[in-house]
PyMOL Python script that loads the backbone (N, CA, C, O; Angstrom):
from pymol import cmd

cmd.read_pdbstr("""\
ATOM      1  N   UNK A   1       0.836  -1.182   0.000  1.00  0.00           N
ATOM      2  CA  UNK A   1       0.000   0.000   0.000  1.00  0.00           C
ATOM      3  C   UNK A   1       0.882   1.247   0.000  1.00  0.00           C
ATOM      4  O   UNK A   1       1.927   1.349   0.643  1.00  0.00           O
ATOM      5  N   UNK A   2       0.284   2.302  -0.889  1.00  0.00           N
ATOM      6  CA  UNK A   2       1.239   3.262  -0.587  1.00  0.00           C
ATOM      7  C   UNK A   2       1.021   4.458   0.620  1.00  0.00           C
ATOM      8  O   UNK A   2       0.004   5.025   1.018  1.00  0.00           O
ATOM      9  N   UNK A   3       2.324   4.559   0.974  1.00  0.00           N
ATOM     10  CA  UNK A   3       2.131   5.260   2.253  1.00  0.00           C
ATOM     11  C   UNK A   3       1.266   6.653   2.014  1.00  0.00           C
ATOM     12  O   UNK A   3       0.999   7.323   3.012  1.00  0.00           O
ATOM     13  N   UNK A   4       0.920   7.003   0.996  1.00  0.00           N
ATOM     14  CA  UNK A   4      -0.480   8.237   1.266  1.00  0.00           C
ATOM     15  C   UNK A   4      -1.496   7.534   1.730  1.00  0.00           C
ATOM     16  O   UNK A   4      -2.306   8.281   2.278  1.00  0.00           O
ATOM     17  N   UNK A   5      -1.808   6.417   1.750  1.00  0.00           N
ATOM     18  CA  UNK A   5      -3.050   5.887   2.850  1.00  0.00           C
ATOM     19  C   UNK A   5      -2.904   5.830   3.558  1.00  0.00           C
ATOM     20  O   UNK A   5      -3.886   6.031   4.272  1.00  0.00           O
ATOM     21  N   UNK A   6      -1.650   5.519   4.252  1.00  0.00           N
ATOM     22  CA  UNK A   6      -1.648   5.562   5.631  1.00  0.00           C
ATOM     23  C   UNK A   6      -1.883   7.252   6.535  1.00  0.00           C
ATOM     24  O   UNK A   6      -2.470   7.517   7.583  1.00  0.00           O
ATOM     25  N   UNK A   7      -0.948   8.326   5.323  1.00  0.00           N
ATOM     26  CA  UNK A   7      -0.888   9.289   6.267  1.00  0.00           C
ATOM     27  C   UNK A   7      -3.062   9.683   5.678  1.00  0.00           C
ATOM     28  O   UNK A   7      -3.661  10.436   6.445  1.00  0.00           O
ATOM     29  N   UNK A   8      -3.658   9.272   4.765  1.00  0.00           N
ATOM     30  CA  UNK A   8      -5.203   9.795   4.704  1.00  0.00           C
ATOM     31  C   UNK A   8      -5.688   9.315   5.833  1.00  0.00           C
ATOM     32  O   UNK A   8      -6.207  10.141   6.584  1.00  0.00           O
ATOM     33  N   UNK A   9      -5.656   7.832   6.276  1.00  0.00           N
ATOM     34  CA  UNK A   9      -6.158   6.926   7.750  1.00  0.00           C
ATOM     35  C   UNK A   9      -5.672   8.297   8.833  1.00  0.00           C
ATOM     36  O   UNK A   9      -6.653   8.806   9.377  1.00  0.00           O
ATOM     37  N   UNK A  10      -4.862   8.685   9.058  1.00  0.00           N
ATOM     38  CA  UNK A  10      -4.374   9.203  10.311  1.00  0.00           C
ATOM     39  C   UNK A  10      -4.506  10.808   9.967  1.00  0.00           C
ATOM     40  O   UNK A  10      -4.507  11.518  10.973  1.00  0.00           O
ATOM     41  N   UNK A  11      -4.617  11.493   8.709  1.00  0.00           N
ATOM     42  CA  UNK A  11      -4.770  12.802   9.121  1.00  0.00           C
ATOM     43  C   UNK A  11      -6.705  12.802   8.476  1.00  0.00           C
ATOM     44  O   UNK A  11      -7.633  13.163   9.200  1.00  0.00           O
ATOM     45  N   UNK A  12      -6.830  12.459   7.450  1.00  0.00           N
ATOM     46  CA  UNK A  12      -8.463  12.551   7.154  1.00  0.00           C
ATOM     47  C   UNK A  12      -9.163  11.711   7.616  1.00  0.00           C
ATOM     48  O   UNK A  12     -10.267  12.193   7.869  1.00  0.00           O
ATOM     49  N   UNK A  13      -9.046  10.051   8.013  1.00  0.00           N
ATOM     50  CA  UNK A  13      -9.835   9.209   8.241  1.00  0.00           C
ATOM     51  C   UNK A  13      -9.718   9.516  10.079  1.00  0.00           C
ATOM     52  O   UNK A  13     -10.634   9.106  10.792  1.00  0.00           O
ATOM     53  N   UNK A  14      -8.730  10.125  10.586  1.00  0.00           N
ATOM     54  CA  UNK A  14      -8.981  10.125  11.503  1.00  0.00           C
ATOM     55  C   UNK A  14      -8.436   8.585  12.500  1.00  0.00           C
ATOM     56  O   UNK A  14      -8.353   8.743  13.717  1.00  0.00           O
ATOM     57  N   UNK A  15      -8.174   7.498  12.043  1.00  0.00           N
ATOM     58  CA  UNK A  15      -7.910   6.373  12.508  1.00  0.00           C
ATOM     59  C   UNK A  15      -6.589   6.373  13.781  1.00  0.00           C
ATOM     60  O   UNK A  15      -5.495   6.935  13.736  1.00  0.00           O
ATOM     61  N   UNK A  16      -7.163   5.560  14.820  1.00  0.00           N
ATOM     62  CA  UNK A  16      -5.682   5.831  15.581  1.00  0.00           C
ATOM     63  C   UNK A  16      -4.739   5.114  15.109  1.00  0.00           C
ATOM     64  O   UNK A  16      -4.951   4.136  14.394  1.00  0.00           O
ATOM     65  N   UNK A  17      -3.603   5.510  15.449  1.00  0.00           N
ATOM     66  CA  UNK A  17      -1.866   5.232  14.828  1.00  0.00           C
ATOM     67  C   UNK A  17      -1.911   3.424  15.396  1.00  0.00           C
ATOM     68  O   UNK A  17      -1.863   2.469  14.621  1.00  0.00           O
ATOM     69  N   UNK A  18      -1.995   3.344  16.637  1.00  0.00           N
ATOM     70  CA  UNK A  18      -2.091   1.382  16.671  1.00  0.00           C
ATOM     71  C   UNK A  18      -2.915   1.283  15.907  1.00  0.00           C
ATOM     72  O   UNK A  18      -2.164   0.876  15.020  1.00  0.00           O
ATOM     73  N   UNK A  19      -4.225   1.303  15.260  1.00  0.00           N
ATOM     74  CA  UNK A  19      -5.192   0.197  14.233  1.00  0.00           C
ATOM     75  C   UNK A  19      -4.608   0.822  12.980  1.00  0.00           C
ATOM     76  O   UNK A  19      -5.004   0.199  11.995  1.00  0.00           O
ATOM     77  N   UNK A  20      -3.776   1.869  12.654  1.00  0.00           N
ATOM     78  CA  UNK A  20      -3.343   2.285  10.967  1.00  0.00           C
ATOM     79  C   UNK A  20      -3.064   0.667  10.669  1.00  0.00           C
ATOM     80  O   UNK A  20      -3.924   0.051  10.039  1.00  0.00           O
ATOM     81  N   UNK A  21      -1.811  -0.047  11.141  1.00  0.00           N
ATOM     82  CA  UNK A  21      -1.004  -0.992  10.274  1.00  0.00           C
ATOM     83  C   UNK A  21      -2.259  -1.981   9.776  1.00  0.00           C
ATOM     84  O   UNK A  21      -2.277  -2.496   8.659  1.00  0.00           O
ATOM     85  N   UNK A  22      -3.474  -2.195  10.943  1.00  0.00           N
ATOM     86  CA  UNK A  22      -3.848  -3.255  10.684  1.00  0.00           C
ATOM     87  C   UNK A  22      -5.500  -2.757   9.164  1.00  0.00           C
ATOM     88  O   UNK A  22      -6.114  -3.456   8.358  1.00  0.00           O
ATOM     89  N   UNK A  23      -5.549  -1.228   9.528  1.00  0.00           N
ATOM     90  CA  UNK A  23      -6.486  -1.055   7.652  1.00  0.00           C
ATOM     91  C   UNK A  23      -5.412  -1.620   6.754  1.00  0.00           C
ATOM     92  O   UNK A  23      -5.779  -2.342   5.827  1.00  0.00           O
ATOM     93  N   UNK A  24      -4.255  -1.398   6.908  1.00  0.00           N
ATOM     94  CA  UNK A  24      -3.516  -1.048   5.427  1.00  0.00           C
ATOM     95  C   UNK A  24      -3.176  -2.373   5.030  1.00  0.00           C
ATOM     96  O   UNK A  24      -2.840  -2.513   3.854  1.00  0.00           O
ATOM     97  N   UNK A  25      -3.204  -3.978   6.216  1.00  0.00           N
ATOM     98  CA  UNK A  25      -3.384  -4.908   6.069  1.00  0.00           C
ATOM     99  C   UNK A  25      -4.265  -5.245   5.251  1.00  0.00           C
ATOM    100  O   UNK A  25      -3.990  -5.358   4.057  1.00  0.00           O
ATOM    101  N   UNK A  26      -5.965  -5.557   5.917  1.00  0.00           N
ATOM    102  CA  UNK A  26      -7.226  -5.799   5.161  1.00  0.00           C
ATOM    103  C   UNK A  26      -7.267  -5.026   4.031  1.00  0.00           C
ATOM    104  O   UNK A  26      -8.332  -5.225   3.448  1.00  0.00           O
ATOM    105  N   UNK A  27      -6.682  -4.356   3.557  1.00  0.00           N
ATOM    106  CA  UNK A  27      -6.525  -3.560   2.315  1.00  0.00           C
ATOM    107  C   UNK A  27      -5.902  -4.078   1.447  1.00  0.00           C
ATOM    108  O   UNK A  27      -6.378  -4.276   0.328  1.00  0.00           O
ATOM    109  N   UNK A  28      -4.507  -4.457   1.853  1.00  0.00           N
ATOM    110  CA  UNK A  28      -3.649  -4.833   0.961  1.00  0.00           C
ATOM    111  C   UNK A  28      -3.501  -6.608   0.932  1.00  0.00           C
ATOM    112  O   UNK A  28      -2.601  -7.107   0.256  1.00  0.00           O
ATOM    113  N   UNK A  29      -4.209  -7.257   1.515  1.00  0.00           N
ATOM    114  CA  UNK A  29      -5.173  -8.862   2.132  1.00  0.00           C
ATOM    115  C   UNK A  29      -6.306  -8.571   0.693  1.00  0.00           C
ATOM    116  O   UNK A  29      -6.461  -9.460  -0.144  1.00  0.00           O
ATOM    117  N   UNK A  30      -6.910  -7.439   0.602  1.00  0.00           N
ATOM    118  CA  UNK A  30      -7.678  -8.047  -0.266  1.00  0.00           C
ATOM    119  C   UNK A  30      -7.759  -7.435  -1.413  1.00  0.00           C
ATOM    120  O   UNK A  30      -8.807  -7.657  -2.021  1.00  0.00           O
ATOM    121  N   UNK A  31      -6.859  -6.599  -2.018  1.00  0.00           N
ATOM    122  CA  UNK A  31      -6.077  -6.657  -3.203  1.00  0.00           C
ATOM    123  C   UNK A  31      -5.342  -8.068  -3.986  1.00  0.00           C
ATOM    124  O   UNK A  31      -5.356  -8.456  -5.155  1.00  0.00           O
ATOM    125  N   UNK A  32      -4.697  -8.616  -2.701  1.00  0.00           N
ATOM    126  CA  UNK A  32      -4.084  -9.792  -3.242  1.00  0.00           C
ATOM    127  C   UNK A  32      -4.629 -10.705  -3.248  1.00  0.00           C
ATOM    128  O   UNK A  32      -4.143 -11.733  -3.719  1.00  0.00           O
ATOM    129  N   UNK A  33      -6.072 -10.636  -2.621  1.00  0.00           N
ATOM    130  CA  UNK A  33      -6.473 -11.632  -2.532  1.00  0.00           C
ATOM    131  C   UNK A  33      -7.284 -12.180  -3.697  1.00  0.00           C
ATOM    132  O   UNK A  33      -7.406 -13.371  -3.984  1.00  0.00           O
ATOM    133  N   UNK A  34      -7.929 -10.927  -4.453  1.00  0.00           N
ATOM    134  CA  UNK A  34      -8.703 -10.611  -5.161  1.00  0.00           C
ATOM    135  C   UNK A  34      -7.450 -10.051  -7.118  1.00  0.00           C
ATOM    136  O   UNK A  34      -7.872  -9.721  -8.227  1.00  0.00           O
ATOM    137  N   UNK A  35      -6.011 -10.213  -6.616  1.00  0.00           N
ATOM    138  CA  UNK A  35      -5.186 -10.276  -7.698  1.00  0.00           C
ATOM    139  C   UNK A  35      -5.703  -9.182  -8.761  1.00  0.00           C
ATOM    140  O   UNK A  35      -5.918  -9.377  -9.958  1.00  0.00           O
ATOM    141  N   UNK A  36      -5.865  -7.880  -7.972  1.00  0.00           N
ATOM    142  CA  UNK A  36      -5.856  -6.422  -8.344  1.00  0.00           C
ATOM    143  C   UNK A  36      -4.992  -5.616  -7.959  1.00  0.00           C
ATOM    144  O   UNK A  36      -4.339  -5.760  -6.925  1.00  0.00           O
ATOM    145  N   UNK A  37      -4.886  -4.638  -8.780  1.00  0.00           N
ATOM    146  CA  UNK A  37      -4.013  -3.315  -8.476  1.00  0.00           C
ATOM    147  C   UNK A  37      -4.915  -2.388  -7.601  1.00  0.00           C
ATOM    148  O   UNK A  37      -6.077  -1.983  -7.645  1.00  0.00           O
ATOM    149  N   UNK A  38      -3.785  -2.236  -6.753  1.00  0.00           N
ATOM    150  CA  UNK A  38      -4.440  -0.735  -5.785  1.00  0.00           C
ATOM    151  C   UNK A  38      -4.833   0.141  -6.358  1.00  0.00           C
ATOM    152  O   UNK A  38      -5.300   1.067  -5.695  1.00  0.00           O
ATOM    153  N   UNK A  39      -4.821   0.238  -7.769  1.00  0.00           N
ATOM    154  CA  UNK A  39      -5.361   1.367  -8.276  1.00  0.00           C
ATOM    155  C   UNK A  39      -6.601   1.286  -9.193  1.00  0.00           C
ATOM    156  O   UNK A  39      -6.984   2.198  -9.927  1.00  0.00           O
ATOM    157  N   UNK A  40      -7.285  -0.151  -9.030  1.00  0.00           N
ATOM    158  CA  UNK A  40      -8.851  -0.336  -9.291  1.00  0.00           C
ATOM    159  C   UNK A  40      -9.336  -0.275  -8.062  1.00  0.00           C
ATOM    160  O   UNK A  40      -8.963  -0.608  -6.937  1.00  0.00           O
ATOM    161  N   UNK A  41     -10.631   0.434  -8.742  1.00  0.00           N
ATOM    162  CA  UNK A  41     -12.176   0.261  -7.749  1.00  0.00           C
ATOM    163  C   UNK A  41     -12.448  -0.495  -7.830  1.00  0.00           C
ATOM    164  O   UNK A  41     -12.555  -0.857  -9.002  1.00  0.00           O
ATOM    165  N   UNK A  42     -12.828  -1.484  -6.790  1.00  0.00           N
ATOM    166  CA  UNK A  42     -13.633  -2.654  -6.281  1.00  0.00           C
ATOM    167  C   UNK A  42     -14.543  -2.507  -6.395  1.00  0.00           C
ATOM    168  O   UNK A  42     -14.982  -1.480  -5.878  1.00  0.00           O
ATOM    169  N   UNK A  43     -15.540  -3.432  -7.172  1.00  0.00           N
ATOM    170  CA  UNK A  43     -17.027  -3.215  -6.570  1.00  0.00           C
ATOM    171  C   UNK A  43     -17.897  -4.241  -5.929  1.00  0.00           C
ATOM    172  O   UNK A  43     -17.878  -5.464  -6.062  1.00  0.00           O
ATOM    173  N   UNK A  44     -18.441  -3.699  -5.414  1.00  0.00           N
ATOM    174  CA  UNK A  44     -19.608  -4.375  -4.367  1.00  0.00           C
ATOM    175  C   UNK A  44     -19.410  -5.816  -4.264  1.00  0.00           C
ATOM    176  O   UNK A  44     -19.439  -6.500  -3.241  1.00  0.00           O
ATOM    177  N   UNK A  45     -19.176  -6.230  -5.633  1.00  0.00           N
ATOM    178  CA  UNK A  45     -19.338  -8.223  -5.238  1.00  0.00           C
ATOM    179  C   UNK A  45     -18.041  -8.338  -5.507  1.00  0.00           C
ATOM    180  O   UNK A  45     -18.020  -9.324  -6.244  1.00  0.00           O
ATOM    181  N   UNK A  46     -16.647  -7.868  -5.353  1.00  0.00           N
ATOM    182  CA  UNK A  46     -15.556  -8.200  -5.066  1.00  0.00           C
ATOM    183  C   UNK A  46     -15.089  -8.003  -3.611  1.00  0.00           C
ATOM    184  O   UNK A  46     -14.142  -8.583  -3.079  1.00  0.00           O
ATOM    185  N   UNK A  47     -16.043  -6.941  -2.964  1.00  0.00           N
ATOM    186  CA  UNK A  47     -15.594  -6.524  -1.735  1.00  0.00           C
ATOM    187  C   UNK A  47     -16.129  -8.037  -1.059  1.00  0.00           C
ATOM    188  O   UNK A  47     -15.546  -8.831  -0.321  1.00  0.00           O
ATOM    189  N   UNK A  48     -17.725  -8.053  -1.759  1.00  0.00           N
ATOM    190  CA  UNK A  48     -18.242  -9.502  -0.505  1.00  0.00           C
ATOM    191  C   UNK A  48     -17.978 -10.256  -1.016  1.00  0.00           C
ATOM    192  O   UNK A  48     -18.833 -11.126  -0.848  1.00  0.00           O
ATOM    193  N   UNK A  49     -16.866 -10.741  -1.960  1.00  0.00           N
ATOM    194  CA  UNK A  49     -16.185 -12.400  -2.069  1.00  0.00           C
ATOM    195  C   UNK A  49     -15.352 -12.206  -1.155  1.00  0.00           C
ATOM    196  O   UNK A  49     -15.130 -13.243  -0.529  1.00  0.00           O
ATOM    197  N   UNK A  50     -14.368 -10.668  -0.534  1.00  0.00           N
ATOM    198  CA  UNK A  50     -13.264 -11.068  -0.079  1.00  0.00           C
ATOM    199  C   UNK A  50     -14.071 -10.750   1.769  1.00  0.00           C
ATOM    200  O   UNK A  50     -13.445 -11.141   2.755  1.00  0.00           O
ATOM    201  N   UNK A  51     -14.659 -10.442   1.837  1.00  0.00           N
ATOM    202  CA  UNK A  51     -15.361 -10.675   3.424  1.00  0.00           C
ATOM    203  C   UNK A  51     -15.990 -11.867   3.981  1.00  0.00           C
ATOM    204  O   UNK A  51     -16.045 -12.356   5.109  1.00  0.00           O
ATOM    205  N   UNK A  52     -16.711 -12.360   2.165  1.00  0.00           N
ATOM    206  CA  UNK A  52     -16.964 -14.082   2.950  1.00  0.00           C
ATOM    207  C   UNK A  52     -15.487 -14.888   2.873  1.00  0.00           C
ATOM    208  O   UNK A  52     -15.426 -15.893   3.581  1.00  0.00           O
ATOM    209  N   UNK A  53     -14.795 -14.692   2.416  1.00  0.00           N
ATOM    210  CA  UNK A  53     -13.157 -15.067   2.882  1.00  0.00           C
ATOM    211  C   UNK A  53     -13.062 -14.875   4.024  1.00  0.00           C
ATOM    212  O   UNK A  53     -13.416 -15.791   4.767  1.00  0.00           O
ATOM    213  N   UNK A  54     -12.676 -13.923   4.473  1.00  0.00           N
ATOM    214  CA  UNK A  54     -12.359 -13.414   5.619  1.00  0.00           C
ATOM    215  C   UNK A  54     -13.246 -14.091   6.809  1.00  0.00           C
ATOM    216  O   UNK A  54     -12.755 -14.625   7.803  1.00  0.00           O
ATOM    217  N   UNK A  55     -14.351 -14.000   6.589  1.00  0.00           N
ATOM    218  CA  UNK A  55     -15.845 -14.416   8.030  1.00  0.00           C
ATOM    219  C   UNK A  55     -15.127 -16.072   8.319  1.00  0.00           C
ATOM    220  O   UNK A  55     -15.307 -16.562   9.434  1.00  0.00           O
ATOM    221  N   UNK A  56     -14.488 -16.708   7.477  1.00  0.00           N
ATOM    222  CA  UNK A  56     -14.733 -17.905   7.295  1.00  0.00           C
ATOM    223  C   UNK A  56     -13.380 -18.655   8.541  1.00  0.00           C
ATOM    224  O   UNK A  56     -13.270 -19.779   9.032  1.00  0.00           O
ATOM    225  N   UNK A  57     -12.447 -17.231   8.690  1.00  0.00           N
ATOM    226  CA  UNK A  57     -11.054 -17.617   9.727  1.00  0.00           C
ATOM    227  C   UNK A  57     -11.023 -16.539  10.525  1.00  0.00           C
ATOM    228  O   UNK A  57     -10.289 -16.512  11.513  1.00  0.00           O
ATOM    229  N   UNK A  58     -11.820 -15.524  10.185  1.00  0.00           N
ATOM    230  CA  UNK A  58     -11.589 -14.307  11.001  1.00  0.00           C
ATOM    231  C   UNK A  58     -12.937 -13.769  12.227  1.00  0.00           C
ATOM    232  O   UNK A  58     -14.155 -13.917  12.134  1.00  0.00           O
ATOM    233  N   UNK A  59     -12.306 -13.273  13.070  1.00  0.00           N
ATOM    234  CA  UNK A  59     -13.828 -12.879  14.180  1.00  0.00           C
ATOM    235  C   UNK A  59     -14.574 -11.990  13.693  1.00  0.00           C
ATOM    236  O   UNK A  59     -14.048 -11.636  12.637  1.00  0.00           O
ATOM    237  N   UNK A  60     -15.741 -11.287  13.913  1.00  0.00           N
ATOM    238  CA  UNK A  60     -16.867 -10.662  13.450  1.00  0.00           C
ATOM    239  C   UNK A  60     -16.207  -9.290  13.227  1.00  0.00           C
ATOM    240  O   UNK A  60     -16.406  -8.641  12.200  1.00  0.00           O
ATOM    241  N   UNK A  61     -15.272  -8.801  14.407  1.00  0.00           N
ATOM    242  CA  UNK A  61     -14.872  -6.931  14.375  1.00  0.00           C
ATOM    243  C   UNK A  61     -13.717  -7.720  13.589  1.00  0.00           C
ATOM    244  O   UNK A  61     -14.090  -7.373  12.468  1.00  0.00           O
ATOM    245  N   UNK A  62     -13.037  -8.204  13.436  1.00  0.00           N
ATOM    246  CA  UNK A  62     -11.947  -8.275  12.282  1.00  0.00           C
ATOM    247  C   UNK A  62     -12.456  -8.046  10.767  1.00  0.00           C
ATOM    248  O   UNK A  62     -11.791  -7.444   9.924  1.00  0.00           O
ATOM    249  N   UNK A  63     -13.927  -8.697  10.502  1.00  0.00           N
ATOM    250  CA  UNK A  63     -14.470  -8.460   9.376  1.00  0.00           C
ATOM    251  C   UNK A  63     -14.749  -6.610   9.314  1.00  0.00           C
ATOM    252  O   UNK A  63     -14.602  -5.767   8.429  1.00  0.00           O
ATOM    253  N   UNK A  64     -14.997  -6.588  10.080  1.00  0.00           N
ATOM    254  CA  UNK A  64     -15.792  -5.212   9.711  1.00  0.00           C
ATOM    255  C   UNK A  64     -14.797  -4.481  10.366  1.00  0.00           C
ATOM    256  O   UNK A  64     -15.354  -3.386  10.290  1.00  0.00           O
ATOM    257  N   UNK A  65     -13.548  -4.205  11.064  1.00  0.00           N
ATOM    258  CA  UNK A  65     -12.985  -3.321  10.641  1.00  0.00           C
ATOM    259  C   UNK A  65     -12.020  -3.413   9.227  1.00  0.00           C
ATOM    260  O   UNK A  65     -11.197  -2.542   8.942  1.00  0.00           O
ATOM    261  N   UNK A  66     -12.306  -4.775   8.298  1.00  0.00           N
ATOM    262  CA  UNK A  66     -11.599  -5.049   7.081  1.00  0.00           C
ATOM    263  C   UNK A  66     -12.139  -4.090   5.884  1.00  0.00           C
ATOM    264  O   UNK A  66     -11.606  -3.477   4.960  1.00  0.00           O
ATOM    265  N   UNK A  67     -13.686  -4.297   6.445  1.00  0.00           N
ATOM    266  CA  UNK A  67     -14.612  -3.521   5.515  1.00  0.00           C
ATOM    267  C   UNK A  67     -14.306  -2.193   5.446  1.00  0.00           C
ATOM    268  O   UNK A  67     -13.871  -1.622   4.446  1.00  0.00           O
ATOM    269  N   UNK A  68     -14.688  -1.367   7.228  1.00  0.00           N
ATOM    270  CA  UNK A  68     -14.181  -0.205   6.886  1.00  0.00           C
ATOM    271  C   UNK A  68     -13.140   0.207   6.574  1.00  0.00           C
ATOM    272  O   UNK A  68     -13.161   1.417   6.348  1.00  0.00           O
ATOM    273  N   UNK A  69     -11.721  -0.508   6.391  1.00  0.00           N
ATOM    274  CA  UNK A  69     -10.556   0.045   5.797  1.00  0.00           C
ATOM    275  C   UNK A  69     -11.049  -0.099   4.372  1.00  0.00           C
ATOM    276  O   UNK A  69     -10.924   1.019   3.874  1.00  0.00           O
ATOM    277  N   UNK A  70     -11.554  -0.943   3.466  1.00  0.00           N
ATOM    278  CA  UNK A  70     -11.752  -1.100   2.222  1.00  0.00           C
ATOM    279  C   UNK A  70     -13.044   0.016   1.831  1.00  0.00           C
ATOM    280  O   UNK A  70     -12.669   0.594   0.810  1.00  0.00           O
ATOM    281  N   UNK A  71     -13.759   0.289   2.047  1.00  0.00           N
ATOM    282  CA  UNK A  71     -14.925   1.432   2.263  1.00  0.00           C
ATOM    283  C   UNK A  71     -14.177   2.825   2.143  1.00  0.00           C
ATOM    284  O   UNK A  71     -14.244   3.558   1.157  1.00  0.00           O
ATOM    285  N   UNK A  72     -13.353   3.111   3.458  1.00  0.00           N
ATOM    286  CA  UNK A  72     -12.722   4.259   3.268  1.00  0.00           C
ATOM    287  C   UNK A  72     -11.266   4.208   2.040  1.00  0.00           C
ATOM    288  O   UNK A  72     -10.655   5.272   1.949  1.00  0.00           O
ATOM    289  N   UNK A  73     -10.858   3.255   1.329  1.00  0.00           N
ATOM    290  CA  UNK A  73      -9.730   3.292   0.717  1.00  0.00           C
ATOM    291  C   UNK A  73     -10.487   3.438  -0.499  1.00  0.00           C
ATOM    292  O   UNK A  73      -9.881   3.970  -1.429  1.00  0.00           O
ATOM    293  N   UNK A  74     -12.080   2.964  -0.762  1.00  0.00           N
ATOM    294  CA  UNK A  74     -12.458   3.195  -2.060  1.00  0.00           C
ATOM    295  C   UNK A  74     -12.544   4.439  -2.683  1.00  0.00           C
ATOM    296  O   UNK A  74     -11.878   4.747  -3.671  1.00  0.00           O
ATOM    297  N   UNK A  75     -13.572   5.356  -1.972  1.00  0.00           N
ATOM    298  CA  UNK A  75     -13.732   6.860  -2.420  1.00  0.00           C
ATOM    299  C   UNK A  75     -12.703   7.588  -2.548  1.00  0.00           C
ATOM    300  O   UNK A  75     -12.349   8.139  -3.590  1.00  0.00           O
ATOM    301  N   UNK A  76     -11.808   7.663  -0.807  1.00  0.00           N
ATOM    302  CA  UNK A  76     -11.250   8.818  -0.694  1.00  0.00           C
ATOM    303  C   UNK A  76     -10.075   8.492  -1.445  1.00  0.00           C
ATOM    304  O   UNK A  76      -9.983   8.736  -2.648  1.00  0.00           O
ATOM    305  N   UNK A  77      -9.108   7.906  -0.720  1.00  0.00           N
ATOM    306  CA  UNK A  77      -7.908   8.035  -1.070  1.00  0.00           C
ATOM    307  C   UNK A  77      -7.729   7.369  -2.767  1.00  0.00           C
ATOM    308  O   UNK A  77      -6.562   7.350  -3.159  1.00  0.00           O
ATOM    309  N   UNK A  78      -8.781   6.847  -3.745  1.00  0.00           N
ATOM    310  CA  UNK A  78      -8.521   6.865  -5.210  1.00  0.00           C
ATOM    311  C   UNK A  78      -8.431   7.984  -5.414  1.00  0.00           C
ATOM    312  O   UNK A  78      -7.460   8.208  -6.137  1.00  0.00           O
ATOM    313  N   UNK A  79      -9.264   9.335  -4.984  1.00  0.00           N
ATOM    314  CA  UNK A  79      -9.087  10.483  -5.601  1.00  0.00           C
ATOM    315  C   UNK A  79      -7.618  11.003  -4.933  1.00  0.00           C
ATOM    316  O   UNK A  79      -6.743  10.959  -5.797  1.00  0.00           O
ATOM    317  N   UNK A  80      -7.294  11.312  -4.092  1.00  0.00           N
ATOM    318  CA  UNK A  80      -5.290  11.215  -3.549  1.00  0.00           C
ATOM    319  C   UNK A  80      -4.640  10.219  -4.501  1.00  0.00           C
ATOM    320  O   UNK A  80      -4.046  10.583  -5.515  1.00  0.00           O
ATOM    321  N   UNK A  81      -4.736   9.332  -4.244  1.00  0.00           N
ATOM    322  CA  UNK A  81      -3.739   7.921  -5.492  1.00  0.00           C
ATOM    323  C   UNK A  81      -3.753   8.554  -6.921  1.00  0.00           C
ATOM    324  O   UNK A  81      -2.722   8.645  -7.588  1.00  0.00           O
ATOM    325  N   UNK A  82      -5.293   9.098  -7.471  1.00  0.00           N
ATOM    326  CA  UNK A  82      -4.855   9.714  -9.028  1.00  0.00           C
ATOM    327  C   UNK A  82      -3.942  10.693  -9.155  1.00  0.00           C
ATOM    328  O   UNK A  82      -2.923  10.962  -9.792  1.00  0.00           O
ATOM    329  N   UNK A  83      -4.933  11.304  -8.007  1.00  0.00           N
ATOM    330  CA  UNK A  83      -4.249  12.932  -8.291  1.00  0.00           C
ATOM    331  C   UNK A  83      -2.718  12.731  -8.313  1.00  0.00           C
ATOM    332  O   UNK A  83      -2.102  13.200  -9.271  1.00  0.00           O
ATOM    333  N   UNK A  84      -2.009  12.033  -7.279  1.00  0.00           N
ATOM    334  CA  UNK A  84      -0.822  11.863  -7.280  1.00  0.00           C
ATOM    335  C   UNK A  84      -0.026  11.174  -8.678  1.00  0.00           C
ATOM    336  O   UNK A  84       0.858  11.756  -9.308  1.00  0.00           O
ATOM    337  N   UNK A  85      -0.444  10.107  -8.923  1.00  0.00           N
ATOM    338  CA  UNK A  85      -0.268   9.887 -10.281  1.00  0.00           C
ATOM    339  C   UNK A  85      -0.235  10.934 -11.165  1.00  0.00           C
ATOM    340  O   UNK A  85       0.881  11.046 -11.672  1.00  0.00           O
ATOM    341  N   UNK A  86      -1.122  11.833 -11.584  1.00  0.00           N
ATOM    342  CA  UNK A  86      -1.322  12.879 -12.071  1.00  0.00           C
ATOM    343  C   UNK A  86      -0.207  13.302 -12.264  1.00  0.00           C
ATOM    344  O   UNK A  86       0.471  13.139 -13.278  1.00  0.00           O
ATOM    345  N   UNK A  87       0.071  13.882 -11.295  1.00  0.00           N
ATOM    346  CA  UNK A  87       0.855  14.931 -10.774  1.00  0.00           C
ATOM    347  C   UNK A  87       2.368  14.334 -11.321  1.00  0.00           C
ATOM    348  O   UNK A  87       3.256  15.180 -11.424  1.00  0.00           O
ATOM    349  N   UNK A  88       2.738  12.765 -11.715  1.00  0.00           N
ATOM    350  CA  UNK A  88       4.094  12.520 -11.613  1.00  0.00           C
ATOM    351  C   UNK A  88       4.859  13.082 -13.351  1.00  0.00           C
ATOM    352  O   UNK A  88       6.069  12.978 -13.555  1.00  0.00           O
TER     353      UNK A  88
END
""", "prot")
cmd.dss("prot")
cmd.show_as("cartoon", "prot")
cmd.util.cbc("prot")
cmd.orient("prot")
């Protein structure tokens, strides 16, 4: 993952600094899991193939704080990731 998500989690998402490592995990868990680039949008029935993954070894708040790292990595930080691209 590139480190502008981490600093969006901690200055826009607001996330505390112990749970940052573990969004940028479930993030980058289901990129690979799902054998995409961080720089596609997921949609809806890629997010819930990789959560019924997840439900199947993982506890209930592990799912859903997987979700909300993948939720907040969709909107915001694609528009940061282009722009930056953009910009190179």
């Amino acid at each position: 993952m590139p480190s502008a998500f981490k600093d969006y989690l901690t200055q826009k998402a607001l996330i505390k600094d112990k749970y940052v490592p573990f969004y940028l995990k479930w993030v980058s868990d289901c990129y690979s899991f799902l054998n995409e680039p961080a720089s596609k949008v997921l949609n809806s029935e890629q997010m819930s193939r990789f959560h019924k993954y997840l439900a199947k070894t993982h506890e209930d708040w592990q799912v859903k704080q997987a979700s909300q790292g993948l939720l907040g990595f969709r909107p915001h930080f694609l528009f940061y990731f282009i722009n930056d691209k953009l910009a190179e």
